[in-house]
PDB file of N, H, CA, C and O in Angstrom:
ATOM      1  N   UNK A   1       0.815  -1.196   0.000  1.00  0.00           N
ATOM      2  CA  UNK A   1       0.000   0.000   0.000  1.00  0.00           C
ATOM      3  C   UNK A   1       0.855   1.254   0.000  1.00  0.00           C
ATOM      4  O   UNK A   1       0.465   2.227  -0.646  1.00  0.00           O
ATOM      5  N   UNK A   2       1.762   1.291   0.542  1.00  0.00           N
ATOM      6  H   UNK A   2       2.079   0.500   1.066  1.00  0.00           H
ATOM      7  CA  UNK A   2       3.063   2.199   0.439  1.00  0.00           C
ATOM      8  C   UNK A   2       3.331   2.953  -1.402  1.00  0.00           C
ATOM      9  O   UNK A   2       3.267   4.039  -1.978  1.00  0.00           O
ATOM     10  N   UNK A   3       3.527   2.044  -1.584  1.00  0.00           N
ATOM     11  H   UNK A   3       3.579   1.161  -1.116  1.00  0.00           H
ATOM     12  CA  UNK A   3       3.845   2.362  -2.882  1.00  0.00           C
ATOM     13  C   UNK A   3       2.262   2.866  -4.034  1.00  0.00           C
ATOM     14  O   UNK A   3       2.376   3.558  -5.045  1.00  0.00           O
ATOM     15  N   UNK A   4       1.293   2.452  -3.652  1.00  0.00           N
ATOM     16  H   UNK A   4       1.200   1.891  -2.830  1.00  0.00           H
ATOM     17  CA  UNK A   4       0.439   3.295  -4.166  1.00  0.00           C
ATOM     18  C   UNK A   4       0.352   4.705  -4.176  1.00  0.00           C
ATOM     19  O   UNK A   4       0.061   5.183  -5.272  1.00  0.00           O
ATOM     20  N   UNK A   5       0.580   5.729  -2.975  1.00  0.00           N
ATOM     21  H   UNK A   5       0.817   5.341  -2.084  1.00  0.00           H
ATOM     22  CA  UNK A   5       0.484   6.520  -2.693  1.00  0.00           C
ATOM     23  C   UNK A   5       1.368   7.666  -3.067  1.00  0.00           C
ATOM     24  O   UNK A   5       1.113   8.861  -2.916  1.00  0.00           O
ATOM     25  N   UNK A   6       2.503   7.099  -3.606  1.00  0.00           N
ATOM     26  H   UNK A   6       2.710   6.128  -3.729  1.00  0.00           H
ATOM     27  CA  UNK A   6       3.257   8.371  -4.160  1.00  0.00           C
ATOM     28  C   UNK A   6       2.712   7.931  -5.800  1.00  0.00           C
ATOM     29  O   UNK A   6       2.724   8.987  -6.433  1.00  0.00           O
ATOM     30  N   UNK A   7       2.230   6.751  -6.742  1.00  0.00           N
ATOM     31  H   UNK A   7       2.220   5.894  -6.228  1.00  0.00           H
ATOM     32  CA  UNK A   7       1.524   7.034  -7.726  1.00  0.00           C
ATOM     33  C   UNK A   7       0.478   7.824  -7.636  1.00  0.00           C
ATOM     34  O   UNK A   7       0.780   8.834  -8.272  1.00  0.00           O
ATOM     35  N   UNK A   8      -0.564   7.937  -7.214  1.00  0.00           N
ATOM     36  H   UNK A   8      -0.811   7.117  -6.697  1.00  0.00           H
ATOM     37  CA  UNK A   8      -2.194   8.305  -7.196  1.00  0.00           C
ATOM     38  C   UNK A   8      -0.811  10.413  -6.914  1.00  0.00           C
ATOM     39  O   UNK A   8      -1.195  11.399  -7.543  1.00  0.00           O
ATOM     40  N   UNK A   9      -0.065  10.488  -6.390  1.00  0.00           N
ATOM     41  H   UNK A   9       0.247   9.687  -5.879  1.00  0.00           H
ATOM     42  CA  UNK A   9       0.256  12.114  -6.145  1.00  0.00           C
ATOM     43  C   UNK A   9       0.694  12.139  -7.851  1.00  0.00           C
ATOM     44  O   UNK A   9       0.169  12.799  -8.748  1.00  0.00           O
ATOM     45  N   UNK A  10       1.533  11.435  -7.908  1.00  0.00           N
ATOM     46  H   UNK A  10       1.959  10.900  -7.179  1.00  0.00           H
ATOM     47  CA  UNK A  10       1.953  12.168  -9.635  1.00  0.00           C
ATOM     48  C   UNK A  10       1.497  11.680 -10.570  1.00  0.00           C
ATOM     49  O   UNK A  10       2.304  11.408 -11.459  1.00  0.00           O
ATOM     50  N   UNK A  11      -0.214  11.288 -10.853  1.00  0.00           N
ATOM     51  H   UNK A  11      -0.870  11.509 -10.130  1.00  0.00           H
ATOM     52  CA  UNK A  11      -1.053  11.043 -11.382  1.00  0.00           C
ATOM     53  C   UNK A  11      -1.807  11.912 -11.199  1.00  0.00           C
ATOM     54  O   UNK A  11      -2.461  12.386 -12.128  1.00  0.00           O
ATOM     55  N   UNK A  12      -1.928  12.435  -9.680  1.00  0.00           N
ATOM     56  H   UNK A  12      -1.397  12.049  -8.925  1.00  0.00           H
ATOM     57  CA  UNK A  12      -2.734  14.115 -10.019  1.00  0.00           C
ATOM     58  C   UNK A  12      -1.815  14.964 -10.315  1.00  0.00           C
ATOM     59  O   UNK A  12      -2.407  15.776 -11.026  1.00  0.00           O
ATOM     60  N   UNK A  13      -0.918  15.240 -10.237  1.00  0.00           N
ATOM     61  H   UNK A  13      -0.438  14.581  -9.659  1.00  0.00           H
ATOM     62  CA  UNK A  13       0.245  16.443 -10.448  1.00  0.00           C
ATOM     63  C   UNK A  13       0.161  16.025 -11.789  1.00  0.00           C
ATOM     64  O   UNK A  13      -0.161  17.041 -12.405  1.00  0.00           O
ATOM     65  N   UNK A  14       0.276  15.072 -12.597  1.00  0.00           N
ATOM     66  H   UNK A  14       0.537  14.247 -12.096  1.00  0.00           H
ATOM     67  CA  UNK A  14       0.484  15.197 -14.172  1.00  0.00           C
ATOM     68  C   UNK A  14      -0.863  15.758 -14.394  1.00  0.00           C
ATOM     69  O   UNK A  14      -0.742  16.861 -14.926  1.00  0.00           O
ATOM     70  N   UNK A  15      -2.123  15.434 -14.195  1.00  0.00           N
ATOM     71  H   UNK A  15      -2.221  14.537 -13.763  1.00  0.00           H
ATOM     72  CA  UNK A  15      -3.504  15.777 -14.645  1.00  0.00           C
ATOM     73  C   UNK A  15      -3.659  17.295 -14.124  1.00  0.00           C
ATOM     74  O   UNK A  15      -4.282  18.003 -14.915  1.00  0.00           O
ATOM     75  N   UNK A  16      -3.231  17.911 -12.991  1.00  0.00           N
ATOM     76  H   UNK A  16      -2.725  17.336 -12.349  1.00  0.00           H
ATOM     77  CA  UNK A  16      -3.153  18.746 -12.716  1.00  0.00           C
ATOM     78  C   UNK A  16      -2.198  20.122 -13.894  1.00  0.00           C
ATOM     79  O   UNK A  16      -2.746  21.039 -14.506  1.00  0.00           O
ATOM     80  N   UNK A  17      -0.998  19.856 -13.869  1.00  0.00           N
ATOM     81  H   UNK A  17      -0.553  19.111 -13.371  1.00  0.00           H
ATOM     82  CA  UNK A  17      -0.189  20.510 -15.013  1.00  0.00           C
ATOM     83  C   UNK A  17      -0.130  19.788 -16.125  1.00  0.00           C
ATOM     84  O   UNK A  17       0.809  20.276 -16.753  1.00  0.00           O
ATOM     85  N   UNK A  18      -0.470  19.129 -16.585  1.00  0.00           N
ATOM     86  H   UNK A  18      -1.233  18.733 -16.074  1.00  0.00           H
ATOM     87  CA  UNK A  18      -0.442  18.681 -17.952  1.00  0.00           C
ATOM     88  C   UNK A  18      -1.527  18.685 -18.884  1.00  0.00           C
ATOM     89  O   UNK A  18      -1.701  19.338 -19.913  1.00  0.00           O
ATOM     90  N   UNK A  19      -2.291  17.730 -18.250  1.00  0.00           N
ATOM     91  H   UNK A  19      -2.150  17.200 -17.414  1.00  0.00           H
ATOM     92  CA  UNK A  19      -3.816  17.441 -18.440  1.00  0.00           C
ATOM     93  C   UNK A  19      -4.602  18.100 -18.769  1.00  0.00           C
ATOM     94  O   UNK A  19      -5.106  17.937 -19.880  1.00  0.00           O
ATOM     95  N   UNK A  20      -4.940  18.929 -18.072  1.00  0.00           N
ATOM     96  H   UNK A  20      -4.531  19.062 -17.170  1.00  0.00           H
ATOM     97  CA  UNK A  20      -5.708  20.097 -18.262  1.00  0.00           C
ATOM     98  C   UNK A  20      -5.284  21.509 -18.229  1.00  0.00           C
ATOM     99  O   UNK A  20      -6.003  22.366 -17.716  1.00  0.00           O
ATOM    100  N   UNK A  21      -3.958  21.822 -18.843  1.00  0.00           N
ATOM    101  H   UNK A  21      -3.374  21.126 -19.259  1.00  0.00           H
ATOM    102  CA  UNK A  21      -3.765  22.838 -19.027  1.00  0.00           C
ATOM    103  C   UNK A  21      -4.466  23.200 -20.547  1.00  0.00           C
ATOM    104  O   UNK A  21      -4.561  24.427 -20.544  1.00  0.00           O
ATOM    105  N   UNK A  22      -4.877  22.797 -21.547  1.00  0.00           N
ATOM    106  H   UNK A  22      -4.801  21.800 -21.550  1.00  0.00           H
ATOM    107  CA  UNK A  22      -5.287  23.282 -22.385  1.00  0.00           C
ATOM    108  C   UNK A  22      -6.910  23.174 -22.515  1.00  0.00           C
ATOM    109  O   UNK A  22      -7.378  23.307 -23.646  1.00  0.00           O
ATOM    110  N   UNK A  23      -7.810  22.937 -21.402  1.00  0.00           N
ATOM    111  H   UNK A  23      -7.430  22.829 -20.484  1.00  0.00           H
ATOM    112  CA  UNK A  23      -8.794  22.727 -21.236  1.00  0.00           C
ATOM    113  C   UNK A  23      -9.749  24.417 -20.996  1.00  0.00           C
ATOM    114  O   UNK A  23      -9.395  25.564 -20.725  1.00  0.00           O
ATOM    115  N   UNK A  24     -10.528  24.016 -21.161  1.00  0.00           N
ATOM    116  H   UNK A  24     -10.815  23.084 -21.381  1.00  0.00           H
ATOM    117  CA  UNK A  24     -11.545  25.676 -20.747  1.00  0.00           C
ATOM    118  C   UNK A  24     -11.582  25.909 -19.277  1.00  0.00           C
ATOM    119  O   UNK A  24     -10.775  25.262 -18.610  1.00  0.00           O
ATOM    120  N   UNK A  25     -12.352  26.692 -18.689  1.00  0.00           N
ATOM    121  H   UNK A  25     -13.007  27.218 -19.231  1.00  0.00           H
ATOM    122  CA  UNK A  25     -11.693  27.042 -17.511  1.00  0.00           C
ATOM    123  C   UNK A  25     -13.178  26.539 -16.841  1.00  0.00           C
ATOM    124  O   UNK A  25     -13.136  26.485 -15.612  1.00  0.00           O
ATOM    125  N   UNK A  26     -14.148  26.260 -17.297  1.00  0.00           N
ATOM    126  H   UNK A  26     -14.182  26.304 -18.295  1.00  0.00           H
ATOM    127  CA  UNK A  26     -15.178  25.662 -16.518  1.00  0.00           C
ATOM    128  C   UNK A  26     -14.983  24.082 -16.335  1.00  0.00           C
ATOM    129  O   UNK A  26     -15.499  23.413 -15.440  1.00  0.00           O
ATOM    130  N   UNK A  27     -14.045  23.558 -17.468  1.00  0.00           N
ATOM    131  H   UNK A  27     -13.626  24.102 -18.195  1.00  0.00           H
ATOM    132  CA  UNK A  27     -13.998  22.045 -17.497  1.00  0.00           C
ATOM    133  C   UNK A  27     -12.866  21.768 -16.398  1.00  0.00           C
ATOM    134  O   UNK A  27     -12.655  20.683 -15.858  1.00  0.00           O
ATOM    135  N   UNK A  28     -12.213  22.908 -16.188  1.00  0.00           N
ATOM    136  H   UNK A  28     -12.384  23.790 -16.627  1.00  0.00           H
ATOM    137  CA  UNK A  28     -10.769  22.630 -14.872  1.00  0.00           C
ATOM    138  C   UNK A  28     -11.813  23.143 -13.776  1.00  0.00           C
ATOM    139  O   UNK A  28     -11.504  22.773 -12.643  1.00  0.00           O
ATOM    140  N   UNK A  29     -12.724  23.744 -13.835  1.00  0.00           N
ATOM    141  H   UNK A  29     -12.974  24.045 -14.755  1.00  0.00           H
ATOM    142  CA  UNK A  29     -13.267  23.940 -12.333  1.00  0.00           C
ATOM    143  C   UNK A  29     -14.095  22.661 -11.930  1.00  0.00           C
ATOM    144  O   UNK A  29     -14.139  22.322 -10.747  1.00  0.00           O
ATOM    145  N   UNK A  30     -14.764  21.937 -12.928  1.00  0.00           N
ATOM    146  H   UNK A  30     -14.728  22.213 -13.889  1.00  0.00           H
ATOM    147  CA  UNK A  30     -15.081  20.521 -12.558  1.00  0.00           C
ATOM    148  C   UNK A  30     -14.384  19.913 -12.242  1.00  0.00           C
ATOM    149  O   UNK A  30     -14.740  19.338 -11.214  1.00  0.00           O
ATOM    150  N   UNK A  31     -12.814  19.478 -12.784  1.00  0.00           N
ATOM    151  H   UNK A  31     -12.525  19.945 -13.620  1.00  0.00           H
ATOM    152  CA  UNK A  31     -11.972  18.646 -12.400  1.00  0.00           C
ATOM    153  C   UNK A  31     -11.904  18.837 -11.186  1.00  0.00           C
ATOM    154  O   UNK A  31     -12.312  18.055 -10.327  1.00  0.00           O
ATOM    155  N   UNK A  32     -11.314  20.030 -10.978  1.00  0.00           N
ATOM    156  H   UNK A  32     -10.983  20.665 -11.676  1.00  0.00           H
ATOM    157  CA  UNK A  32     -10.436  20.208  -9.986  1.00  0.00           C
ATOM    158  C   UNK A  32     -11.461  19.888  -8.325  1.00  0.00           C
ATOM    159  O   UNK A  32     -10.967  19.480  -7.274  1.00  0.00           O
ATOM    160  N   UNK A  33     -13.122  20.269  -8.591  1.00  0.00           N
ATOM    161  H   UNK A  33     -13.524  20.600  -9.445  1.00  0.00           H
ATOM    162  CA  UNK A  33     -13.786  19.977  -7.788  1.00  0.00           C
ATOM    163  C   UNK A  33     -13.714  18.367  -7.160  1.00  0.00           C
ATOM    164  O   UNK A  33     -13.587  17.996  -5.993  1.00  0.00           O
ATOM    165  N   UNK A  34     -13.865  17.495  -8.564  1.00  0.00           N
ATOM    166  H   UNK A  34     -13.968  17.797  -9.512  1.00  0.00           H
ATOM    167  CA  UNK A  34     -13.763  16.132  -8.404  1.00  0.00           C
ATOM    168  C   UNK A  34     -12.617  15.809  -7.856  1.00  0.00           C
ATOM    169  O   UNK A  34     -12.652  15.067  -6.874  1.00  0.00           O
ATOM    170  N   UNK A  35     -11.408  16.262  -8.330  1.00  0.00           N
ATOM    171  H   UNK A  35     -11.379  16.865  -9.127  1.00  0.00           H
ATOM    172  CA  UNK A  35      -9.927  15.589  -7.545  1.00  0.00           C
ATOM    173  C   UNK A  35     -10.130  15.865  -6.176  1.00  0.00           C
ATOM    174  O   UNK A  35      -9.753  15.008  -5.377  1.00  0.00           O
ATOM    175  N   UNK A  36     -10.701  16.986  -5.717  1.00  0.00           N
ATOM    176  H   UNK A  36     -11.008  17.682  -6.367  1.00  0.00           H
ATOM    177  CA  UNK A  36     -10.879  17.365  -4.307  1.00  0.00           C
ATOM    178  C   UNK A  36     -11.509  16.559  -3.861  1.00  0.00           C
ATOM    179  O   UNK A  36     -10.965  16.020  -2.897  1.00  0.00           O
ATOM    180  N   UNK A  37     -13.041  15.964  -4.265  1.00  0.00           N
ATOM    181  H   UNK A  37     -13.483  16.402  -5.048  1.00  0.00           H
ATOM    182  CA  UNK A  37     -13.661  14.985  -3.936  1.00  0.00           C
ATOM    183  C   UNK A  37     -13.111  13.752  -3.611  1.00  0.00           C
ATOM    184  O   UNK A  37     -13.434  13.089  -2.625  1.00  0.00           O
ATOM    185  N   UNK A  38     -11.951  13.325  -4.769  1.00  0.00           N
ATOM    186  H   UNK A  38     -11.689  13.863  -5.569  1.00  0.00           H
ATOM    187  CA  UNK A  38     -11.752  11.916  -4.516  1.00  0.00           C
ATOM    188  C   UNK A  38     -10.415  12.174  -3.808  1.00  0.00           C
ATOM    189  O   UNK A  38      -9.683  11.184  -3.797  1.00  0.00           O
ATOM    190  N   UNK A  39     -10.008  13.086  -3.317  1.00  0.00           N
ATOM    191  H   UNK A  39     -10.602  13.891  -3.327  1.00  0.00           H
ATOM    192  CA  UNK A  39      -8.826  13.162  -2.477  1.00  0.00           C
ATOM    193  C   UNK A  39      -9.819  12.977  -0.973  1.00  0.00           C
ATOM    194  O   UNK A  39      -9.463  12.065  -0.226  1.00  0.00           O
ATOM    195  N   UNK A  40     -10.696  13.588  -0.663  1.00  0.00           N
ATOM    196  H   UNK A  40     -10.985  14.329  -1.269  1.00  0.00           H
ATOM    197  CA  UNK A  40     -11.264  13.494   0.397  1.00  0.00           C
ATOM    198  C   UNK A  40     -11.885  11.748   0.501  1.00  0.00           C
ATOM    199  O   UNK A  40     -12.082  11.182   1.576  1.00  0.00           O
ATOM    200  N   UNK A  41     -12.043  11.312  -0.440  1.00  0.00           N
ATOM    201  H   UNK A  41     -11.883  11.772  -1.313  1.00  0.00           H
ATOM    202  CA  UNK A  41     -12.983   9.851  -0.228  1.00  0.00           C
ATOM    203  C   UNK A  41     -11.318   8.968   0.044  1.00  0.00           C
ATOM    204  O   UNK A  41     -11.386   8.115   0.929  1.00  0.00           O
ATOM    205  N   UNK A  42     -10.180   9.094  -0.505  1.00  0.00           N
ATOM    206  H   UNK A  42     -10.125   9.787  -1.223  1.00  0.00           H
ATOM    207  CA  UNK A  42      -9.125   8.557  -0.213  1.00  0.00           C
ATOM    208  C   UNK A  42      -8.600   8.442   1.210  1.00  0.00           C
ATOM    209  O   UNK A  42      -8.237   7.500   1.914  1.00  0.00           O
ATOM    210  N   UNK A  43      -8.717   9.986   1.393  1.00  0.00           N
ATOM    211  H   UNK A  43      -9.012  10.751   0.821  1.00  0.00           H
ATOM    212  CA  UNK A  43      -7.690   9.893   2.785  1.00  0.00           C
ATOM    213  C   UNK A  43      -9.096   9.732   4.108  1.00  0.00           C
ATOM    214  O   UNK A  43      -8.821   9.797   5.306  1.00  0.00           O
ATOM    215  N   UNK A  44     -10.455   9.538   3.633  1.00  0.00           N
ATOM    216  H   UNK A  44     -10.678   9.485   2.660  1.00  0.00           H
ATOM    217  CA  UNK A  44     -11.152   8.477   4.481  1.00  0.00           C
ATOM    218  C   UNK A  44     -10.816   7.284   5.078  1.00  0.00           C
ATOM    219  O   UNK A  44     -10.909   6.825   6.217  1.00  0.00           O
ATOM    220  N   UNK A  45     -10.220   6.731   3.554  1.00  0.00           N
ATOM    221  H   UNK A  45     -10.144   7.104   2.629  1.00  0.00           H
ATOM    222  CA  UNK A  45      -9.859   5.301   3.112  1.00  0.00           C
ATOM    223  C   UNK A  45      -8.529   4.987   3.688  1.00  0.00           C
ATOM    224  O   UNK A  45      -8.324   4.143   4.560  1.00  0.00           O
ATOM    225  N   UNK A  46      -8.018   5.426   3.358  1.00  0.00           N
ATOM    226  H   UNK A  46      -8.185   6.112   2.649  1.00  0.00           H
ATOM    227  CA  UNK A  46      -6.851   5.528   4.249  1.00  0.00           C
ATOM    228  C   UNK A  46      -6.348   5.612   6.063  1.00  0.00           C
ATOM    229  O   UNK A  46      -5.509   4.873   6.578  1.00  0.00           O
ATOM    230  N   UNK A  47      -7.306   6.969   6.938  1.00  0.00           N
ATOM    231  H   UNK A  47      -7.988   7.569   6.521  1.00  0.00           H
ATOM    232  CA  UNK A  47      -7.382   7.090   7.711  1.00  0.00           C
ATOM    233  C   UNK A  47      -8.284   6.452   8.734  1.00  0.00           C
ATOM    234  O   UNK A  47      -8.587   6.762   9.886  1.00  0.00           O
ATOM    235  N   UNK A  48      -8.692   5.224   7.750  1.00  0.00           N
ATOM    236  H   UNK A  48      -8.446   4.971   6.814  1.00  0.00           H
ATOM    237  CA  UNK A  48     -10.029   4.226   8.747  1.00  0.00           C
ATOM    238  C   UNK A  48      -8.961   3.240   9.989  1.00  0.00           C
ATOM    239  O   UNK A  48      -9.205   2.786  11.107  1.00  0.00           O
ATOM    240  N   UNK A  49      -8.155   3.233   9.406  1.00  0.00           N
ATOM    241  H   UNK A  49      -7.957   3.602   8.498  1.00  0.00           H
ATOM    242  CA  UNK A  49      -6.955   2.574  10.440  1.00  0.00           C
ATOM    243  C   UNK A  49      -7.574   2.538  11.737  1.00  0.00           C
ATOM    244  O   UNK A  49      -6.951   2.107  12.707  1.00  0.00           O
TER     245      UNK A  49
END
């Protein structure tokens, strides 16, 4: 599980600067809502320990 966790960061950091840099600016305000979302459903997942 260790090693998941620094993928899922530079899988958003690429989608973050890469991804959607050439996108419209309403389609990055959805994203960016959703990454927030599934960052919050993660570190649920995570913090059930």
């Amino acid at each position: 599980m260790v090693t998941v966790t620094p993928r899922i960061f530079l899988t958003l950091i690429k989608v973050i600067f890469i991804g959607i840099a050439y996108n419209s600016i309403l389609v990055r305000a959805v994203l960016f809502i959703a990454l927030g979302g599934v960052g919050i459903v993660l570190s649920r997942f995570y913090n059930k320990k």
